[in-house]
N, C-alpha and C positions, 0 to 999 in steps of 0.2 A: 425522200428524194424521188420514189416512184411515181408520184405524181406531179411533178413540176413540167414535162412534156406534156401528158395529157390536157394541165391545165391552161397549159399555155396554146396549143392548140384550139381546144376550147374555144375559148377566149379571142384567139385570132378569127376562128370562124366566124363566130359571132360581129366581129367589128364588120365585115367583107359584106357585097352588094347580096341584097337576097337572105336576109336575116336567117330567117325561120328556116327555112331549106338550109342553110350552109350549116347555120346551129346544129341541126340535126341529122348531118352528116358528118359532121366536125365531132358531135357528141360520140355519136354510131363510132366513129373510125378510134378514138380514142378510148374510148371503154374498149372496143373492142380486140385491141390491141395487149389488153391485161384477161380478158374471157379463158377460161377453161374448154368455151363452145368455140367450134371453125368462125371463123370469119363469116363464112355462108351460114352457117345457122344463126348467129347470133344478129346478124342483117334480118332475116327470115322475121325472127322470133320480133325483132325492133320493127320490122310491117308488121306481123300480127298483132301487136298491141296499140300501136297505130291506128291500124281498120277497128277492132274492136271497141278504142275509146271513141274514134269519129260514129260509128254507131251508135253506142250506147247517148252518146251525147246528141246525137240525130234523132233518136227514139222521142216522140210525144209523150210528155208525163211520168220521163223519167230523171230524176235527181243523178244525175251523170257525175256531179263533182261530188258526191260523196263518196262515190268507186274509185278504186286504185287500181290498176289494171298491171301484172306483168306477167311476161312469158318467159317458159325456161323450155325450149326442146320441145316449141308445141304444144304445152301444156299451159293453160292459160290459168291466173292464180285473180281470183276476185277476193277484197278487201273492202271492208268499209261499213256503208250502212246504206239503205233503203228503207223505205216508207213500208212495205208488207211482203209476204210471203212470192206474192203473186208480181209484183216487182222484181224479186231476187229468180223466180222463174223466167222471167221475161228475158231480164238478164243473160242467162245463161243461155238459153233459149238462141237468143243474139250474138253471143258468142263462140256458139259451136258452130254456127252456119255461116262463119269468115273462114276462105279456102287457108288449110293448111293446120285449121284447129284440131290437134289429135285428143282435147280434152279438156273441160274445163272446170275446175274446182273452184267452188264457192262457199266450201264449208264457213269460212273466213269472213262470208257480209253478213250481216246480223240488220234482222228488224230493228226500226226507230230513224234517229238522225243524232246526229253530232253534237253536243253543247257547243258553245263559241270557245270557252274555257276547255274546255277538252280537245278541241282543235288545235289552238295554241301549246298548250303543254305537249300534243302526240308529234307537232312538228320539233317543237324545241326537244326534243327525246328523240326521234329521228338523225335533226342535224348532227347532234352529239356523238350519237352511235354512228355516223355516217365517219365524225371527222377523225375517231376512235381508226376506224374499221383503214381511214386512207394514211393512217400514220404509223399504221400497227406493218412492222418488219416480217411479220408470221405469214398475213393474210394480205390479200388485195379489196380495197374496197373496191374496187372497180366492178370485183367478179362477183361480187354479194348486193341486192337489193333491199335494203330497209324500210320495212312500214310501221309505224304505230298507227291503232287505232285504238283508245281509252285506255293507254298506258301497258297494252299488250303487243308486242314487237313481234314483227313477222322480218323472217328472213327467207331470200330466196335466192336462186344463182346457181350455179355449178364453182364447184370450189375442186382443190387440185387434191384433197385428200383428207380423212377422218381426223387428224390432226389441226385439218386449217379450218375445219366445219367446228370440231370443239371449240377453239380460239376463239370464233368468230361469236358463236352460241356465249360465252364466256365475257367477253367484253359486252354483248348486250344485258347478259346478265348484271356486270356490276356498274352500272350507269344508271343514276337516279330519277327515280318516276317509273321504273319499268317493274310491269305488274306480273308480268309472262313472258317468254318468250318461245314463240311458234319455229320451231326447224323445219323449212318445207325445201333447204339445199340438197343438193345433188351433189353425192363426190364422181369424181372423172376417172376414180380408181375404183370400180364398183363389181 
């Protein structure tokens, strides 16, 4: 039932003049409504990933859509894959020098590129986990970010406490295809 506002929300954004702008203010104000983060940080963090994708994607020569990009408090979390070493520096590179980046972790891209098949299956493992996460009475999927990438699940967010962080870790865990999963959440109780 926690999500039947947001989505509707959503969703009304989306229909109204000004798509893309409304969407992503409609998205902003509804997630952020379920956030662990203030409203000001989690706007903040929602420009910082923003600027950083409009970069990275602006950047000559660089495979942008294989990057996932989110921010938790400043902290900028890179996923994915890149063509080389010196790509995954570049990256980084471009991501610290967006005002307001207090850091940016790229443990998480890995040399190479994505099979098609492996694309496929890391979103269908995503949605799952995602729709897991917006049904589960414990947790908010709102407050948690889900990535797969080759069947290893990243989770990111601010969560409300060790108990809703297990939960969350625990449902990605027993959801089929997933190889690992990465805790990179934040409790607000810390």
């Amino acid at each position: 039932m926690r999500w039947i506002l947001p989505t509707l929300l959503i969703l009304g954004a989306i229909q109204m003049q000004g798509c893309v702008t409304t969407a992503v203010v409609g998205a902003t104000a509804a997630s952020a409504a379920f956030d662990e983060r203030t409203v000001g940080r989690h706007a903040d963090d929602v420009a910082i990933a923003t600027k950083v994708d409009a970069k990275l994607i602006a950047e000559k020569d660089m495979p942008a859509r294989w990057v996932s990009v989110e921010v938790v408090d400043g902290v900028v979390y890179l996923t994915g894959f890149l063509p080389s070493r010196e790509h995954i520096r570049r990256a980084v590179y471009i991501a610290s020098r967006v005002k307001g980046v207090r850091q940016v972790n790229a443990d998480n891209l890995k040399v190479g590129e994505p099979s098609a098949l492996a694309t496929v299956s890391d979103s269908w493992i995503t949605t799952k986990i995602k729709s897991k996460l917006l049904a589960d009475p414990v947790v908010s999927g709102f407050t948690i970010h889900v990535e797969t990438v080759n069947g290893k699940v990243y989770l990111t967010g601010i969560v409300g406490n060790r108990s809703h962080r297990q939960r969350a870790i625990d449902i990605a865990r027993a959801t089929a295809g997933v190889t690992a999963v990465i805790d990179l959440m934040q409790d607000r109780q810390h």
